[in-house]
C-alpha positions as CSV (number, residue, x, y, z in Angstrom):
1,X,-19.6,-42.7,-10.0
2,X,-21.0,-39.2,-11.6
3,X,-22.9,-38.5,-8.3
4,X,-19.6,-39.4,-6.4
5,X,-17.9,-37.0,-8.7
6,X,-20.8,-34.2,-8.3
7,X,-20.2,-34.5,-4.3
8,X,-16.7,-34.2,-4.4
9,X,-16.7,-31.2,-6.8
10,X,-19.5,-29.5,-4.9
11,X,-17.4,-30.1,-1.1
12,X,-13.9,-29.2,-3.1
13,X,-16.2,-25.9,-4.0
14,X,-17.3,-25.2,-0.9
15,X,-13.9,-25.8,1.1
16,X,-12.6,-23.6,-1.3
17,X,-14.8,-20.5,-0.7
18,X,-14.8,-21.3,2.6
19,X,-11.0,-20.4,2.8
20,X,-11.4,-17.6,0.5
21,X,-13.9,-15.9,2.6
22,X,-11.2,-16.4,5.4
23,X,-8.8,-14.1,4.3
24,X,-8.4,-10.6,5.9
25,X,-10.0,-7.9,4.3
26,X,-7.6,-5.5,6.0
27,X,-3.8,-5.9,6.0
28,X,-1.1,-3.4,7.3
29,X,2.5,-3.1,6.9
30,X,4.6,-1.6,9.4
31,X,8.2,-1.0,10.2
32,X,7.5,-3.5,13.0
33,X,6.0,-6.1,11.1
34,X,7.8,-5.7,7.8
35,X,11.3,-4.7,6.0
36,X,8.6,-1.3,5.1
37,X,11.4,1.3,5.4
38,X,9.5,4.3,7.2
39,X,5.7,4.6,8.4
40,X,5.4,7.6,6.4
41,X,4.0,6.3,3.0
42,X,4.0,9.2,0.4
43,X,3.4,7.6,-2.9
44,X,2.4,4.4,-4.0
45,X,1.9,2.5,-7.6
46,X,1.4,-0.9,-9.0
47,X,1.5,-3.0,-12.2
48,X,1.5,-6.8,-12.6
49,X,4.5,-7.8,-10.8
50,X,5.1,-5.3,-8.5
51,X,3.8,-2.7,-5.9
52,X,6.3,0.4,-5.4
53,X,5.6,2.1,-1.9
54,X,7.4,4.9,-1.5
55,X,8.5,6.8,1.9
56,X,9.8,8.9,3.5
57,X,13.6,7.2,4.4
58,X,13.2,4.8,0.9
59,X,11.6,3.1,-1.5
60,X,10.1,-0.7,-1.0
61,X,9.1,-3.2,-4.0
62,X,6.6,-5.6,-2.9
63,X,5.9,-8.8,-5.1
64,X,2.8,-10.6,-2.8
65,X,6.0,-12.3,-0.9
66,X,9.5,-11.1,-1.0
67,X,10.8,-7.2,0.1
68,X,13.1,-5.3,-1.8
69,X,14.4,-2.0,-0.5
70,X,16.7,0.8,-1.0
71,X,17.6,4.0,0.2
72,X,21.0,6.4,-0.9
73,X,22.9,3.8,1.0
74,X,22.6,0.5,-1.8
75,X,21.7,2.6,-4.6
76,X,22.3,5.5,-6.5
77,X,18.5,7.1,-5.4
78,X,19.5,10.9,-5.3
79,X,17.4,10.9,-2.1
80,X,15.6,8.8,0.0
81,X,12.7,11.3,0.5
82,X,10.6,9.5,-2.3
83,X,7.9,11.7,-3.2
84,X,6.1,10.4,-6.5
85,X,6.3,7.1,-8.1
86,X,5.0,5.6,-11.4
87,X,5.6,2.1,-13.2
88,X,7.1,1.9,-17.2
89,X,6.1,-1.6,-17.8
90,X,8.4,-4.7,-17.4
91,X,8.9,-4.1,-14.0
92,X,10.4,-0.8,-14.2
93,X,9.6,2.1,-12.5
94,X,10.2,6.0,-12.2
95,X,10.9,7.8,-8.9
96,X,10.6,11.2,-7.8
97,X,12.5,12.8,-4.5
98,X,13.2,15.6,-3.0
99,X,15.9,16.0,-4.7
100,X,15.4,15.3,-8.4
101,X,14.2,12.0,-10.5
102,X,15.6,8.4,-11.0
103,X,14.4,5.3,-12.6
104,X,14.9,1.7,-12.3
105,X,14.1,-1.3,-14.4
106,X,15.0,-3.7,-11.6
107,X,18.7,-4.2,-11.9
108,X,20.1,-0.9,-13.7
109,X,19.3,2.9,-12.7
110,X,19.0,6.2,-14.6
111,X,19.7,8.7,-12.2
112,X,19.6,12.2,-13.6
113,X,21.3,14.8,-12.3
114,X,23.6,18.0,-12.7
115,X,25.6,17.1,-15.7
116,X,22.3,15.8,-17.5
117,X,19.3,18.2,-16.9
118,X,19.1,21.3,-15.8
119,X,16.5,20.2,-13.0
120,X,18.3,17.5,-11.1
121,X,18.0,18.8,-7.6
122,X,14.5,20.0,-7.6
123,X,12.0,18.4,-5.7
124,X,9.8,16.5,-7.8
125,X,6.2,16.0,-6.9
126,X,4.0,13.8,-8.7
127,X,5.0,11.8,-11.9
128,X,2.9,10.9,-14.8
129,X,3.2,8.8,-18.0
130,X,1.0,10.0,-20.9
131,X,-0.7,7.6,-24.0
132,X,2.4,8.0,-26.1
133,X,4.9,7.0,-23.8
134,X,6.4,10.0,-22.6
135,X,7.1,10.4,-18.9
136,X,6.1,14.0,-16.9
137,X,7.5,14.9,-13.7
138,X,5.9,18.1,-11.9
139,X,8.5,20.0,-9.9
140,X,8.9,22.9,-7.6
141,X,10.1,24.8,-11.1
142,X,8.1,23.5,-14.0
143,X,7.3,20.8,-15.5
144,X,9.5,17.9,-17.2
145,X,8.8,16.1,-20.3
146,X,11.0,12.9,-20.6
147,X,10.7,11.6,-24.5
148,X,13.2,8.9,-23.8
149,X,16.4,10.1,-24.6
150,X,16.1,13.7,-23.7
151,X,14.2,16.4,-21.0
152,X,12.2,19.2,-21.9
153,X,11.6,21.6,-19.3
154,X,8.7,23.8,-19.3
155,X,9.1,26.7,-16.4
156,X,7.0,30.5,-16.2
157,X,10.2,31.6,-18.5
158,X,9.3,29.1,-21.6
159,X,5.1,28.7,-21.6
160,X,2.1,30.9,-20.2
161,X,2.8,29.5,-16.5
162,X,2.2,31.8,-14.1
163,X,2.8,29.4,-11.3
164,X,5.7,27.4,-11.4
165,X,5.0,24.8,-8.3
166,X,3.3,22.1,-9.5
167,X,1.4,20.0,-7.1
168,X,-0.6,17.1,-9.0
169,X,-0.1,15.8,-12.1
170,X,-2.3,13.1,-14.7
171,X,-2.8,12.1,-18.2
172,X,-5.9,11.8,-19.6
173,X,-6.1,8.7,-22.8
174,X,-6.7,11.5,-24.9
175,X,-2.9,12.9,-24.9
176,X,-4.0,15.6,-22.4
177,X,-1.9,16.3,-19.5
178,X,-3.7,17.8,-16.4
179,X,-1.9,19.6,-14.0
180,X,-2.4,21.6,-10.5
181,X,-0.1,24.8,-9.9
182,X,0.4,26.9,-6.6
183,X,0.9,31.0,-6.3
184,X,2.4,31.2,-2.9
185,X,2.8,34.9,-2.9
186,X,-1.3,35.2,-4.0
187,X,-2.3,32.2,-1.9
188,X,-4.6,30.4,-4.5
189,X,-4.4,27.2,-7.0
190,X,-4.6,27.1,-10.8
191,X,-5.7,24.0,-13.3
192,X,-4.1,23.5,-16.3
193,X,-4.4,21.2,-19.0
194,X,-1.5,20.8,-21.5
195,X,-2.2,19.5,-25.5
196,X,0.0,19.7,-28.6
197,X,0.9,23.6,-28.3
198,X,-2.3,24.8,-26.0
199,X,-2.3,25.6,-22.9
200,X,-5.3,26.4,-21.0
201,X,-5.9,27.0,-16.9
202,X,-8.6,27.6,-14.3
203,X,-7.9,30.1,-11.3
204,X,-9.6,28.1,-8.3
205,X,-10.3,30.9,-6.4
206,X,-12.6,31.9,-9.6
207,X,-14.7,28.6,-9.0
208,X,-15.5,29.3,-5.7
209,X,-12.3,27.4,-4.4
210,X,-10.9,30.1,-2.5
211,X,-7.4,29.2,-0.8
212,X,-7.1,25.6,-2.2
213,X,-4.3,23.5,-3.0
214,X,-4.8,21.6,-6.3
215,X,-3.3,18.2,-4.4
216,X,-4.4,15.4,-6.7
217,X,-5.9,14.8,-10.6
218,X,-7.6,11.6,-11.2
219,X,-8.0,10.6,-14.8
220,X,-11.6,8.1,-15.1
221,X,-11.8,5.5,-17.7
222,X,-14.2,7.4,-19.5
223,X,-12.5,10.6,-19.3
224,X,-13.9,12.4,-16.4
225,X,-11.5,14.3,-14.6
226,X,-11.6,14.8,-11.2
227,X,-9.3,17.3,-9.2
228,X,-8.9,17.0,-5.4
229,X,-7.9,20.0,-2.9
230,X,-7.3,21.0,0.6
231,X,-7.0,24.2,2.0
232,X,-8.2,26.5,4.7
233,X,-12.0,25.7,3.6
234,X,-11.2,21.6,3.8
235,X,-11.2,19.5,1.2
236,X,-13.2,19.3,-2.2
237,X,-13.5,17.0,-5.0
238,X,-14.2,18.7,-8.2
239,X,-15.3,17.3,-11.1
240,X,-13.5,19.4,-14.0
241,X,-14.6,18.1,-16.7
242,X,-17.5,20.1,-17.9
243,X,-19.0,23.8,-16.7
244,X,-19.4,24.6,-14.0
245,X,-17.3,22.3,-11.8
246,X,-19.3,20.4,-9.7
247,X,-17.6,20.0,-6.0
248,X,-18.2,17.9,-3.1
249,X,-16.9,18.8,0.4
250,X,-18.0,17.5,3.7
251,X,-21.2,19.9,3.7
252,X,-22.6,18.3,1.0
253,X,-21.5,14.6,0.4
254,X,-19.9,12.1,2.6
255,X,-16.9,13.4,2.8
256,X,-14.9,13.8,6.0
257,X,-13.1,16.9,7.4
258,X,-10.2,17.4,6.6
259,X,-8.1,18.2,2.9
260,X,-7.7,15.5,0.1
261,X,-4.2,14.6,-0.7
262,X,-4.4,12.0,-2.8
263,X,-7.0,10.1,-5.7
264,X,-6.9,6.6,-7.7
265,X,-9.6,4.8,-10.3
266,X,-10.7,1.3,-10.0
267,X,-13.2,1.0,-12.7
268,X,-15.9,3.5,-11.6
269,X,-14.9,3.6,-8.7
270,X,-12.6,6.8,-6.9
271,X,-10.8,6.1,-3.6
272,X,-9.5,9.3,-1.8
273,X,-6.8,9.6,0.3
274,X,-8.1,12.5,2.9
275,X,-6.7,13.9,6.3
276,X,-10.1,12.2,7.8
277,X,-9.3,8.7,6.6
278,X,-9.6,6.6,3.2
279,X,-12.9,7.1,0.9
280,X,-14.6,5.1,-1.4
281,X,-16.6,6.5,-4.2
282,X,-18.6,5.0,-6.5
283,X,-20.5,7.9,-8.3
284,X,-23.8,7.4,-5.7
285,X,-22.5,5.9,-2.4
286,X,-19.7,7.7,-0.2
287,X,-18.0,4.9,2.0
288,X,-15.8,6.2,4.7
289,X,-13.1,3.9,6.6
290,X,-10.9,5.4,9.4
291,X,-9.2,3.7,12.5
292,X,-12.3,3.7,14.7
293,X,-14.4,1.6,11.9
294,X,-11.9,-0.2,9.8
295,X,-8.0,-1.6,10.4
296,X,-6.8,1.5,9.1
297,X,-3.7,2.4,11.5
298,X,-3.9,6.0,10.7
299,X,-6.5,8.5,9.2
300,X,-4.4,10.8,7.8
301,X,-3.8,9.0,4.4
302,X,-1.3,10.4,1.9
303,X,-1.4,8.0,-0.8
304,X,-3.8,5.8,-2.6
305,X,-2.9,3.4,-5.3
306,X,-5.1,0.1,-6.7
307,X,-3.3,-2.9,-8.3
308,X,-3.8,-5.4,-10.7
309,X,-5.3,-7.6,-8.2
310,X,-8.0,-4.8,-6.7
311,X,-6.4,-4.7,-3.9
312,X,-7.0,-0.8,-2.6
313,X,-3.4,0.4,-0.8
314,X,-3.5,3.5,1.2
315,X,-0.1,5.2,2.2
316,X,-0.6,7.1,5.8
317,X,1.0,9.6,7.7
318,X,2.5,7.4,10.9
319,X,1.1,3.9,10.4
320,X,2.4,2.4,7.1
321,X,0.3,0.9,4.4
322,X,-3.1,-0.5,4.7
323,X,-4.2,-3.2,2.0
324,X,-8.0,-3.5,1.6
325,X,-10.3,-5.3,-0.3
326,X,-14.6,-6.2,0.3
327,X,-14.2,-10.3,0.9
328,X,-10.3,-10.0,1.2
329,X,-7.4,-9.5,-0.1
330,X,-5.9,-11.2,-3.0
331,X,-2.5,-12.3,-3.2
332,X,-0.5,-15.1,-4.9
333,X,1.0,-15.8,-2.0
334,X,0.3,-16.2,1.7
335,X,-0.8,-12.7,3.3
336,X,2.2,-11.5,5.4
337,X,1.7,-8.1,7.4
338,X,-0.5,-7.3,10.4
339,X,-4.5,-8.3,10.2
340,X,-6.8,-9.3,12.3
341,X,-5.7,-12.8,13.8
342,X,-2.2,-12.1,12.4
343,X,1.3,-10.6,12.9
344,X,4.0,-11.8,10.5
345,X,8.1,-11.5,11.1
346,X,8.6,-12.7,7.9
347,X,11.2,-10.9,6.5
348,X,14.3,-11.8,9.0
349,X,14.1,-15.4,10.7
350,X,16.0,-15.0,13.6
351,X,18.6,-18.5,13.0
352,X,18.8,-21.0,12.9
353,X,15.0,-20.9,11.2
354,X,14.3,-21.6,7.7
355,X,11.5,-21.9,5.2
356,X,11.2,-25.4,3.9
357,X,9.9,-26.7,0.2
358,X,6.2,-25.9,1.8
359,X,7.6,-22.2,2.3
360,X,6.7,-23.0,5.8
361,X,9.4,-22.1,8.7
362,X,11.3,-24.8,10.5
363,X,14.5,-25.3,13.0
364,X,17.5,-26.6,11.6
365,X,18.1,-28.1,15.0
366,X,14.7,-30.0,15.4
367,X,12.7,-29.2,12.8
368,X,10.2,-27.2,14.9
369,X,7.1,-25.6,13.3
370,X,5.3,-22.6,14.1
371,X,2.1,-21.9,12.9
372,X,-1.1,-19.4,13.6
373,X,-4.5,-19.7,12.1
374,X,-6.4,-16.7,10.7
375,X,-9.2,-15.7,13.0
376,X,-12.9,-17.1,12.7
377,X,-15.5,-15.5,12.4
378,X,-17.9,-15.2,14.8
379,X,-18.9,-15.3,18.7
380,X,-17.5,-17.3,21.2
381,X,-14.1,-17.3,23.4
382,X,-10.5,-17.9,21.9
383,X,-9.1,-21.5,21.8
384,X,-5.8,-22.1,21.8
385,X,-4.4,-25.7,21.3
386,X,-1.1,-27.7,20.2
387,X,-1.3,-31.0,18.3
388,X,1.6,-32.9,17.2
389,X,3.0,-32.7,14.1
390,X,4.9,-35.4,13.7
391,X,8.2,-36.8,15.1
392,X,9.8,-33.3,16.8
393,X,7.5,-31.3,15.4
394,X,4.6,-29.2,17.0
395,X,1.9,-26.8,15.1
396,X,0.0,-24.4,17.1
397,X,-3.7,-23.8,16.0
398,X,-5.9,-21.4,17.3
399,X,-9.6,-21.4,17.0
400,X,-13.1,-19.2,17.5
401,X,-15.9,-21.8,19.2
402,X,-14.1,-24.8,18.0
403,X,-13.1,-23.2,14.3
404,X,-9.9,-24.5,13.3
405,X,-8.2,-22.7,10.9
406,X,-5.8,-22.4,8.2
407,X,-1.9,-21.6,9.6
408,X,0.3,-19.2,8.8
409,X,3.5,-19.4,10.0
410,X,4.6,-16.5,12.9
411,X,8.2,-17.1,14.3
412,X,9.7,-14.5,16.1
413,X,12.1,-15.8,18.8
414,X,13.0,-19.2,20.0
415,X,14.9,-21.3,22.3
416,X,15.8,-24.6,21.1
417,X,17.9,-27.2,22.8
418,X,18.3,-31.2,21.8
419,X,17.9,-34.0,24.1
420,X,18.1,-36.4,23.1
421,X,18.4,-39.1,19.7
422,X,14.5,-39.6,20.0
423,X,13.3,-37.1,21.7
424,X,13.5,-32.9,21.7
425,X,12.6,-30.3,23.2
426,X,11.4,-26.4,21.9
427,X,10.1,-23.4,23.1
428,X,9.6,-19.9,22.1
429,X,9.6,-16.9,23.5
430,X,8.3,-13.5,23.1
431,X,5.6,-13.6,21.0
432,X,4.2,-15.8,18.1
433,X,1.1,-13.9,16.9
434,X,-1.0,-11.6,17.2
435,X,-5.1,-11.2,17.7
436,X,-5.8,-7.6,16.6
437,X,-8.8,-5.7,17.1
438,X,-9.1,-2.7,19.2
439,X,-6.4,-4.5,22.2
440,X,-3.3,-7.0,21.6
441,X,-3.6,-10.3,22.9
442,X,-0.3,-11.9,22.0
443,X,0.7,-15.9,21.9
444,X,3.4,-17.6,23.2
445,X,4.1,-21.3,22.2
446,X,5.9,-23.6,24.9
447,X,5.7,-27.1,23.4
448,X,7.6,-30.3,24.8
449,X,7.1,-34.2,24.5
450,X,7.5,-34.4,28.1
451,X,4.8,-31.3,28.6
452,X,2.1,-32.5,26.1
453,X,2.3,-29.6,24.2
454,X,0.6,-26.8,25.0
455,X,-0.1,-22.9,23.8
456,X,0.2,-20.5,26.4
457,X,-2.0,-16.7,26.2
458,X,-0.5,-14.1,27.6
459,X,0.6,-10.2,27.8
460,X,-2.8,-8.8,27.0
């Protein structure tokens, strides 16, 4: 009875890593393939229920399975241009536009605006919350200091600034806040860091960082600071923590061409956001990802973010958000989005489909089921098959050299007609899934009793 045990412990272990290995180390989310409001991703953050993406027409809340979104048509945003993010606990988060600062704790807002700061209508660029709880917002005018009831506003007329854009924003876990300023009339970038009553700064162009934007701060675990740029020399990331700075551009690391725009920590680990595609850092290794070696849709990446899961997002210029993680993504629920093997419509079933108790879609009409594996691993042509499901019911599975897979669930359109007490009929139309690599193939189910069942490829 133990050695029975032992085997079915050891097979449950082995089925189970099996699957886990099986899930897509790449996933995108599109405005094709998901309620994503634009494909313009310009800020991004996480915390243990939710991830905030931020765009360009609206803000999205992501919980693993369900979409929220608004824009200034269901809510009181003062913009839909969203332009920094950062979480507040308890689901809440803070949101930066164009044109001013809001926040949300899931059901109420706190918009701010002309009759309570003075800043309301500037654009705000990157958002911060510092080891005492306060919350910063760089702006085109100053800096912001929310304590919780009230704003202080620090501009070039009230401290030693001498720029007044601010670009990037952090807070180190020492009460420090970091900051990146712009002089558009002198054409050069300034560092400041912000304690108590001090103020200190670095002129860039004084560190041999001639003509660079101070775009991102990144705040390390243990305190190292690092500051990312882009300008008319590329892009450099500067370590700022001691003297001299130490940079790295595309000269002397691994780096690609093109400006950074945008930094995140996982552990020791840096991923940067760069015009030549999404980085990976780990203090000795640079590990570079772009559309022509990766699923990344886009290189241009504007946004980098890692969650409580170590998933890696990465906001882009024109193809959505990318979700990455070495031997696949983790979620608590079943992995919507585009990957390879897989194109999800999840977010509006076209009636009269439904998700049952199994959160697996069916037809009211004749309880039809739609399914697509994940993709195998591995050589060998595409199989497509159908198999009964039980009374009215048809799954579609798709395999790689005989590998039959788990299903996910990939309605899109449909036709379905009754015939008769004991007997029905389905098929649907345009596409069911999708096999992504460098070219579509797309699937088409056609199943009937009277036709076997059968899954049709076609529109490559």
């Amino acid at each position: 009875m133990a050695y029975r045990f032992t085997a079915l412990f050891i097979v449950f272990q082995f089925v189970a890593t099996t699957l886990r290995a099986q899930e897509p180390e790449w996933v995108v989310f599109d405005s094709t393939n998901s309620p994503l409001p634009h494909n313009q991703v310009q800020a991004i953050a996480s915390d243990s229920s939710f991830v905030w993406i931020g765009t360009a027409n609206g803000l999205a809340r992501y919980d693993g399975r369900h979409w929220i979104t608004h824009d200034t048509s269901n809510s009181p945003l003062p913009s839909a241009n969203i332009t920094a993010l950062a979480t507040a606990g308890r689901g809440g988060v803070w949101i930066g536009t164009d044109h001013g600062i809001a926040f949300y704790d899931g059901s109420a807002w706190l918009v701010f605006d002309s009759v309570t700061t003075p800043h309301s209508q500037l654009a705000v660029t990157s958002i911060a919350r510092d080891a005492g709880g306060n919350v910063w917002a760089g702006t085109e005018h100053g800096l912001a200091r929310w304590d919780g009831s009230q704003w202080t506003i620090y501009s070039d007329t009230t401290t030693p600034f001498v720029e007044p854009l601010v670009l990037s924003l952090a807070a180190d876990p020492h009460g420090s806040i970091w900051f990146g300023t712009w002089d558009p009339f002198a054409f050069r970038g300034r560092l400041w860091r912000h304690q108590g009553s001090s103020w200190t700064n670095a002129r860039l162009d004084l560190n041999a960082l001639p003509s660079s934007f101070p775009e991102a701060i990144a705040v390390m675990a243990d305190g190292t600071v690092w500051l990312g740029t882009s300008g008319t020399t590329g892009g450099n990331l500067v370590n700022v923590t001691g003297t001299p700075w130490v940079a790295y551009n595309r000269l002397n690391s691994g780096l690609p061409p093109g400006g950074i725009s945008s930094l995140a920590t996982d552990g020791p680990v840096l991923w940067i956001g760069t015009g030549g595609g999404l980085v990976r850092y780990d203090g000795i290794m640079w590990t570079t990802y772009d559309a022509e070696n990766s699923e990344l849709p886009d290189d241009f990446v504007l946004s980098v973010a890692v969650d409580t899961k170590g998933n890696t997002w990465a906001g882009t210029l024109t193809g959505g958000v990318t979700v990455y993680k070495t031997g696949g993504v983790v979620t608590d629920a079943r992995i919507p989005g585009r990957h390879a093997g897989h194109r999800d419509a999840d977010a509006e079933l076209p009636e009269p489909l439904q998700r049952d108790d199994n959160d697996q879609v069916q037809s009211r009409v004749t309880g039809v089921r739609i399914a697509q594996s994940v993709r195998c691993p591995g050589q060998g042509s595409v199989d497509t098959r159908a198999r009964n499901a039980g009374r009215g019911r048809t799954r579609a599975a798709m395999g790689r050299s005989g590998c039959l897979e788990r299903h996910i669930l990939l309605p899109v359109s449909h036709t379905v007609r009754q015939q008769n007490d004991q007997d029905s009929c389905a098929s649907v139309g345009g596409w069911v899934g999708q096999l992504r690599t460098k070219n579509s193939e797309f699937l088409v189910l056609n199943s009937c009793p009277k036709q076997s069942g059968r899954a049709e490829r076609v529109g490559f």
